[in-house]
N, C-alpha and C positions, 0 to 999 in steps of 0.2 A: 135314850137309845141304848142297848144291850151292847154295845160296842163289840165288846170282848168274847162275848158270846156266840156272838155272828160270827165271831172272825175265825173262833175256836173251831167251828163247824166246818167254814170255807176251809181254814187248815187241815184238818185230818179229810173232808172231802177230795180236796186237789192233791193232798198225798197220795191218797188212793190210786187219784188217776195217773203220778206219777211214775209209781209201781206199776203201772195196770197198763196202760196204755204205750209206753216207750219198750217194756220188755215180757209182757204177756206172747209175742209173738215169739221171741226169741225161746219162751218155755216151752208152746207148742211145737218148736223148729226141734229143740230137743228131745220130744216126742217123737221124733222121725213123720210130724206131719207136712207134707207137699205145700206148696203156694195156694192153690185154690181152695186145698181145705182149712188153712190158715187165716184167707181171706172169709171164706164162710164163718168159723167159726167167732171172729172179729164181728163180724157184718150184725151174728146172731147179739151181741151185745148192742147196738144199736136200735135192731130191729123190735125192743122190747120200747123204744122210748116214741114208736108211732104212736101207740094202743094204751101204755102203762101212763104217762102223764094226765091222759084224758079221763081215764078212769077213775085216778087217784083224784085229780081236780076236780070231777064232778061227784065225789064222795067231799071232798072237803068244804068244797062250795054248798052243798045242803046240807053239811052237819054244821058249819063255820066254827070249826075246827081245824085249821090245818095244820098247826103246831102239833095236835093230835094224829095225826096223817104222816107227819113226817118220822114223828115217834116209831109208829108200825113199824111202818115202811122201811127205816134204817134199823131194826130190831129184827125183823124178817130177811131183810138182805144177809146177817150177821147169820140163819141158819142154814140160809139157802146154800150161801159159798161153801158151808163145810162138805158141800158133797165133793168139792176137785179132792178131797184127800183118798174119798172112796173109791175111785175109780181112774183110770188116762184112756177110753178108749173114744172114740170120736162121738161117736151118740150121746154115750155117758155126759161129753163133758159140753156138747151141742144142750141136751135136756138140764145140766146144771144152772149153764151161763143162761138158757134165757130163763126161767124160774129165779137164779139170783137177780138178773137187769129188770127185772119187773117188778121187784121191791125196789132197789139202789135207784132207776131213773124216776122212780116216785116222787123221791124228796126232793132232789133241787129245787124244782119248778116253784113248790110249794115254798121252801126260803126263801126264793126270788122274789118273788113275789110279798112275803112277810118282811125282808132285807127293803124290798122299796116302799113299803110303807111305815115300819120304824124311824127311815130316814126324815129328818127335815128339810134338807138341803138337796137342792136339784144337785149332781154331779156326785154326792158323796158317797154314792155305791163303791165307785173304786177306789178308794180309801180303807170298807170295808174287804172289796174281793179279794185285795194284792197279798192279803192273808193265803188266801187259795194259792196265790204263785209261790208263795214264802214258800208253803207244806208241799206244792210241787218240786221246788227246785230242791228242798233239802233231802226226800224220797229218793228224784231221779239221780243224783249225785253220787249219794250216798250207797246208792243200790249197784249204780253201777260200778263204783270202786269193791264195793262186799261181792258182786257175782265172776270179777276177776281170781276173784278165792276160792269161792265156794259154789257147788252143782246149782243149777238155775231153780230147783226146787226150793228152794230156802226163800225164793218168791213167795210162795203160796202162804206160811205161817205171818209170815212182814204183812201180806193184804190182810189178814185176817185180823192184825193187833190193829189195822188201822182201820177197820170196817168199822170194830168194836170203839174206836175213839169217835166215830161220828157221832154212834147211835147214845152215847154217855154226852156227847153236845148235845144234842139233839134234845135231853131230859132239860135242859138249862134255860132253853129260850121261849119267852113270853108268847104267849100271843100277839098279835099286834091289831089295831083296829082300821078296819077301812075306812079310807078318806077319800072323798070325792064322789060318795054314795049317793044314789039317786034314784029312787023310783021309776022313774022318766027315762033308761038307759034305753039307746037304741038296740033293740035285740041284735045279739050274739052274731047269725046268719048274716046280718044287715052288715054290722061292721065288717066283717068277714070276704065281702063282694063286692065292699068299697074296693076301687081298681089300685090305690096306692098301696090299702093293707095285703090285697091279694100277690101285688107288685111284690111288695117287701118280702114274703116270705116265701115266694118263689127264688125272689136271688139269696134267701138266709140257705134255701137245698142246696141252691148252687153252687154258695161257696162252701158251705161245709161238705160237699158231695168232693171238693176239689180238693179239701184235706185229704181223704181217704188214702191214697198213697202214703204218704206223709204217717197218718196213726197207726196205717197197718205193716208198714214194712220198711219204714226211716230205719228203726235199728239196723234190720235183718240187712238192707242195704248195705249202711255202714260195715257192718260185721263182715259183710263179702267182700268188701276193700281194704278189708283189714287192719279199723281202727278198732283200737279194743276197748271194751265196753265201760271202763274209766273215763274217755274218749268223748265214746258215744252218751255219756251221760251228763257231761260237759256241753258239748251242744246244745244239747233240750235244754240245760239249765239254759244256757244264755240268752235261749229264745223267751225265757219265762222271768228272768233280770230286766231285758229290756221290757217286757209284760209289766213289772212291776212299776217301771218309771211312767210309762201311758198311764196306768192306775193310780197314781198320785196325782199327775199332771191335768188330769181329763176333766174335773169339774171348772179348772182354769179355762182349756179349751174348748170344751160348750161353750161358756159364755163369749167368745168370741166366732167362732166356727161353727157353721150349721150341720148338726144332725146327717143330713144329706151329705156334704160335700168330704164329712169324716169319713161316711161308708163309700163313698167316688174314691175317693185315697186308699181305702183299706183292701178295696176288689181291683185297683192298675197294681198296686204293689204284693197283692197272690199271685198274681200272673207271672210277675219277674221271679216271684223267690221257687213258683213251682219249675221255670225254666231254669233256672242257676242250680238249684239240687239236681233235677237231672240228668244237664250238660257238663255239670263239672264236679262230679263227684270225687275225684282224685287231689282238689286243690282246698285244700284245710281255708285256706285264707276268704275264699267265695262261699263254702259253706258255714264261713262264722257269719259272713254278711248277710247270708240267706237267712241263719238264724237269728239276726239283729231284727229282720224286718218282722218279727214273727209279732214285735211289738205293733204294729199296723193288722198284719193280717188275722191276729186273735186278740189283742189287747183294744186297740182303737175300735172293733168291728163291734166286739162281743160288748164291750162296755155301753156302745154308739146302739148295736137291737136291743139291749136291754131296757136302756130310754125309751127306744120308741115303741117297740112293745108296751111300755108304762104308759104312754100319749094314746098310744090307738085302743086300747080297752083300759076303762073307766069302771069304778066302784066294785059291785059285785064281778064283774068279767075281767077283772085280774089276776085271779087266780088262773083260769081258765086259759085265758090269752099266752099267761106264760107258760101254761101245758103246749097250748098249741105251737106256738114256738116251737118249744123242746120238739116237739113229735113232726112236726113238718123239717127243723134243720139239722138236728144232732139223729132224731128218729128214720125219717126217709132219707135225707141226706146223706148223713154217714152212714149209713147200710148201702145205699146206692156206690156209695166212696169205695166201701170195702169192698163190695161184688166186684165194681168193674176190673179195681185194680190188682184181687187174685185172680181176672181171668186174663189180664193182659202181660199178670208180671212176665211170665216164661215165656206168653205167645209175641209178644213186639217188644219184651222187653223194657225192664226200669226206666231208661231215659224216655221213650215213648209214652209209658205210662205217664210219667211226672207231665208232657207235654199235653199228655190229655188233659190233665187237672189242671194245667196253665190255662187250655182254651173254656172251660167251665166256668173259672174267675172273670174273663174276657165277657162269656156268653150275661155271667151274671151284673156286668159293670153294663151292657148294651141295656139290660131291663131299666136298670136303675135311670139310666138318663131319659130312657124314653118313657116313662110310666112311674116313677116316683117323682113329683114335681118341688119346686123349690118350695113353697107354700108349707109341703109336708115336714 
């Protein structure tokens, strides 16, 4: 197994997303743009991963190349971004972000899926991913103590040395071969309408739709109670610390704890941490708590569909599967996340928003029990 090579990728990947996602709003806010265009233009990075995974996966699935696919894909993401330096005006940077998300949401899907076939060991993905938390935590830290100093623009050159570290991982890692190939696969449609897989990835929107708050305006929140962005940088990391200890621990707890009753845990404990952000955004000590559980709400979850996305599509429909994923929970999901919650920040208000996202966790834990069976 490529160990180091995987991890290299997950690293400067979830660096990215560290920079990218805890303070890309905070750059747009510096722009002097509003809530809702803020949320739009958040949402528009999403909205490239309904359309952009399927596409890429069904290019790499009849070339069976995806190693090659990911190549492009993070080489192309690396020309797309350099447009944010040409331009700040809202079109401009709406026509950047989805032209860059539609290279960068390419490749995940596509490692994912080569990360769980390299493997030999059932659990040992997060062993691999917590690399991704590492390059997260040291990004968001990091960044946010450097933008106490320095104009929020010094964001934009930091994503780009670290666009460019993926696409140089990315040259590194092997192909990997599909296991569990089979002629005889039940077509794609078929698995797809099965009621548990359909189950599953209606509550994957759910709860990643219940993030939305949370990725689009956690900082800006903070930043208006005024914790400073040293602070606020701190937090994230801690939610992505305890990230790390699920991702060590987790091929332990498979083998004792079902698949199901990990994601039953992961969607009652969204619901508390989106109501505790809300409700008490003034008490440091309830939002370190709400950031401990982030270990449940993204580490236990994301770890727990990555499994079972690997169980419900087989041989050649793995690549594909993990597209679909991507584009039904990170793709409609977090775009639906981001829409609602620039439409409701100024109109009901952050604490109400956050409560919406608590009842989405709620709505997606009612599927789960009733339509994903123990079996699965």
């Amino acid at each position: 197994m490529p160990y180091w090579r995987l991890s290299g990728f997950y690293f400067f990947y979830f660096a990215t997303l560290g920079a990218l996602v805890p303070y890309w709003g905070l750059y747009l806010q510096s722009l002097g743009f509003g809530a809702v265009q803020i949320g739009n233009l958040v949402a528009l990075l999403m909205v490239s991963r309904i359309v952009a995974p399927n596409i890429w996966g069904w290019l790499a699935d009849h070339r069976g190349q995806r190693m090659a696919v990911v190549r492009w894909a993070a080489f192309l993401s690396v020309l797309a971004y350099v447009g944010v330096f040409l331009g700040t005006g809202f079109w401009w940077l709406a026509v950047v972000m989805m032209v860059f998300s539609f290279f960068w949401n390419a490749s995940l899907p596509q490692l994912e899926a080569a990360t769980m076939n390299h493997l030999a060991e059932k659990g040992a993905y997060g062993r691999v991913r917590l690399w991704g938390s590492i390059g997260f935590i040291i990004s968001v830290v990091g960044l946010g103590y450097l933008l106490d100093y320095v104009a929020t623009w010094w964001l934009l050159p930091i994503l780009l040395l670290l666009l460019i570290g993926i696409w140089l991982y990315s040259l590194l890692i092997p192909e990997a071969e599909l296991r569990d190939y089979s002629e005889h696969l039940e077509p794609l449609v078929q698995v797809l309408l099965r009621p548990e897989v359909f189950a599953f990835l209606f509550v994957c929107l759910l709860m990643q739709a219940s993030h939305g708050p949370y990725y689009t305006f956690y900082s800006i929140y903070l930043d208006a109670y005024g914790y400073s962005k040293g602070i606020i940088g701190i937090l994230w990391a801690i939610g992505v610390i305890c990230e790390i200890a699920v991702f060590l621990l987790m091929h332990r707890l498979q083998k004792r704890v079902s698949l199901r009753n990990v994601l039953i845990a992961s969607l009652c404990l969204a619901a508390i941490r989106w109501k505790l952000i809300g409700v008490f955004p003034h008490e440091l000590s309830i939002l370190i708590l709400a950031q401990v559980l982030h270990a449940a709400t993204f580490g236990a979850y994301h770890a727990t569909a990555i499994e079972m996305v690997h169980g419900f599509f087989k041989g050649r429909h793995q690549i594909r599967g993990q597209a679909i994923y991507g584009s039904i929970s990170f793709g409609v999901g977090g775009a639906l996340g981001s829409f609602y919650s620039g439409m409701t920040w100024n109109t009901l208000g952050p604490d109400n928003t956050f409560i919406i996202a608590s009842a989405l966790a709620v709505a997606a834990l009612i599927v789960t029990l009733l339509w994903i069976k123990p079996r699965t």
